[in-house]
C-alpha positions in Angstrom: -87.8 151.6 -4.0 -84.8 150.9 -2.2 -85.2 150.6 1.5 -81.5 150.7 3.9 -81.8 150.8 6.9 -80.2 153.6 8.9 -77.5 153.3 11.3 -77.3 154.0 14.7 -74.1 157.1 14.0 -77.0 158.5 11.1 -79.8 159.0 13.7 -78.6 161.9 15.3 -79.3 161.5 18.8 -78.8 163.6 21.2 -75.6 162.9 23.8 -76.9 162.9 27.5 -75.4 166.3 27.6 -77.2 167.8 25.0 -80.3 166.1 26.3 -79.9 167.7 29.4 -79.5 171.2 28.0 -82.7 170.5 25.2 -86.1 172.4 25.8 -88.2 169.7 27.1 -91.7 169.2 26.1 -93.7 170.1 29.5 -95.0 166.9 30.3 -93.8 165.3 34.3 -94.8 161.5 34.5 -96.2 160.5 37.8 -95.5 156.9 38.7 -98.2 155.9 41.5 -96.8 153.3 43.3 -95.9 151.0 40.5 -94.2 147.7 41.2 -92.1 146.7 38.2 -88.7 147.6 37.5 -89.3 146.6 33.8 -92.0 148.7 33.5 -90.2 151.9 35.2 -87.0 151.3 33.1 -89.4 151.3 29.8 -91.1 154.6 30.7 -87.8 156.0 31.1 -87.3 155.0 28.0 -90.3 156.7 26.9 -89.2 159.8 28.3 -86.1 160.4 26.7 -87.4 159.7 23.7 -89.9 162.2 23.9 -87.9 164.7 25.7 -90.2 164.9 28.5 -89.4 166.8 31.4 -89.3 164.8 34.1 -90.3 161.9 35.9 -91.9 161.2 39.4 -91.3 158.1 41.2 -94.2 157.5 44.2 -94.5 155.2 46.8 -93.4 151.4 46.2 -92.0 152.8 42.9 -88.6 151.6 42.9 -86.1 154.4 42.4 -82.4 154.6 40.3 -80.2 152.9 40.2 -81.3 149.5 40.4 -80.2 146.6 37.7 -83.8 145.5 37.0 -84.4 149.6 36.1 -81.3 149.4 34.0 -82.2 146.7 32.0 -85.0 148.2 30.1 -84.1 152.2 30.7 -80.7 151.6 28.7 -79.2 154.7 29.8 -82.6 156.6 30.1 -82.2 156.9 34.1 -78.7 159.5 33.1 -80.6 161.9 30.8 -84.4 162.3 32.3 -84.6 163.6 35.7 -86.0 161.9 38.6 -87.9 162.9 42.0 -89.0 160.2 44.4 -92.1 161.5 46.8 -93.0 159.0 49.6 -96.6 159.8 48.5 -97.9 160.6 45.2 -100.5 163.0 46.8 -97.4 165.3 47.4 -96.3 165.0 44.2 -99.6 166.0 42.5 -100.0 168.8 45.3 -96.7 170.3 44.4 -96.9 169.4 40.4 -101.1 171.8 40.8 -99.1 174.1 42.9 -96.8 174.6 40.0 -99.5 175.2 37.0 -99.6 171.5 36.1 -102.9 170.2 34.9 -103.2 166.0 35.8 -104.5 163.5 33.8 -104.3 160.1 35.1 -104.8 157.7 33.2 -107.5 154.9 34.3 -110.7 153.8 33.5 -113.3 155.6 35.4 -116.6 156.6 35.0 -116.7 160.0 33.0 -113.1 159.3 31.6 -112.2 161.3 28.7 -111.5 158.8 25.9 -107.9 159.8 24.6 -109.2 159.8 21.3 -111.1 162.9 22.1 -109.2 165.2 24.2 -108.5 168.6 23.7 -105.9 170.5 25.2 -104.7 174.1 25.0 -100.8 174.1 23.6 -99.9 175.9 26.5 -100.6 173.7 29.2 -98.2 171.9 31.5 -99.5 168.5 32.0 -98.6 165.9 34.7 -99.5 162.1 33.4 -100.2 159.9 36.3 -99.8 156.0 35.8 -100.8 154.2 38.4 -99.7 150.3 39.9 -99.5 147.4 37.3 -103.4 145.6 39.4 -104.8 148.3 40.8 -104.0 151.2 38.7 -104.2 154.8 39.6 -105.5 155.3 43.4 -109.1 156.7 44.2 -107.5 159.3 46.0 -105.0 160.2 43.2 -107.8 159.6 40.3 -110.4 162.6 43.1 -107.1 165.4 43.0 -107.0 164.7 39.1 -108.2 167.3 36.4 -109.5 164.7 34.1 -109.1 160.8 33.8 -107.9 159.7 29.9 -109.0 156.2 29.3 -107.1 154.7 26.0 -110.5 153.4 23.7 -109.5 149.3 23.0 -111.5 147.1 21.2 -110.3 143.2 22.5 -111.4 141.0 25.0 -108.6 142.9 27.7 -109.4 145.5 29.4 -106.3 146.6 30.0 -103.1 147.6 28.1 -99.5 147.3 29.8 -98.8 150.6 31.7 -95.5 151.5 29.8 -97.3 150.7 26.7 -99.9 153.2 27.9 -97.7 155.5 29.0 -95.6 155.7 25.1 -99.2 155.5 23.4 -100.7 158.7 26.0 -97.8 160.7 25.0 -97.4 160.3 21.9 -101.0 161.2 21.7 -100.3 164.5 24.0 -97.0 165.6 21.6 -99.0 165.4 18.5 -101.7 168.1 20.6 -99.0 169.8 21.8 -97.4 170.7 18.5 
């Protein structure tokens, strides 16, 4: 079997105006005071190609527009919205306010392994990600629904948070759907 591969003008994509207008899949990610600008450009990323609704930037989280953002978002920062919250507690009081159920994702005693959560197809879901050492806050992890831990099977404990971030919703489409 022939394999081509497919160009960039076959792909259909969306234009950032279309993408504005789309029906998003109702999932906000909650960046909790992440440090690197690679790693927020990438989630950005992430969200446009997921058509997730939004994203919110807490804390040290370095905001748009910003080269080191740019460099990894390619373009992402036009198309997914963006809220900045000088603390991520606001953010996740005004996100439960709204109907969101939050799932950070950490490793925590009693976490739900991603592998076997359940979720009803209507639910709004906030994702929090927490800082690149320390991960999601204790505070952050206590006003949390439920905690998702990724299973892994290496010597790291660990996985990169944008990495986490593209594997978690992936995960939470294929539920939603």
């Amino acid at each position: 079997m022939q394999k081509r591969k497919i160009s960039n003008s076959e792909l259909n994509r969306l234009t950032p105006e279309e993408f504005r207008k789309a029906n998003k899949n109702p999932i906000i990610i909650v960046l909790d005071n992440m440090r690197s600008h690679n790693n927020i450009g990438s989630i950005f990323r992430t969200a446009d190609a997921f058509l997730i609704e939004a994203i919110y930037l807490c804390g040290i989280t370095a905001c748009p527009p910003h080269r080191d953002i740019h460099k990894t978002a390619l373009g992402a920062t036009e198309t997914v919205e963006w809220k900045y919250f000088e603390k991520t507690e606001t953010a996740i009081e005004e996100l439960k306010s709204a109907g969101y159920i939050i799932y950070a994702v950490e490793q925590v005693e009693n976490a739900t392994n991603l592998d076997k959560l359940n979720i009803n197809k209507e639910t709004k879901i906030a994702l929090v990600v927490g800082h690149e050492i320390n991960g999601v806050s204790q505070q952050i992890v206590n006003q949390s629904d439920l905690c998702i831990e990724i299973p892994q099977l290496g010597t790291k404990h660990s996985l990169n948070v944008a990495v986490s971030v593209g594997i978690v919703v992936w995960h939470l489409l294929f539920l939603l759907k």
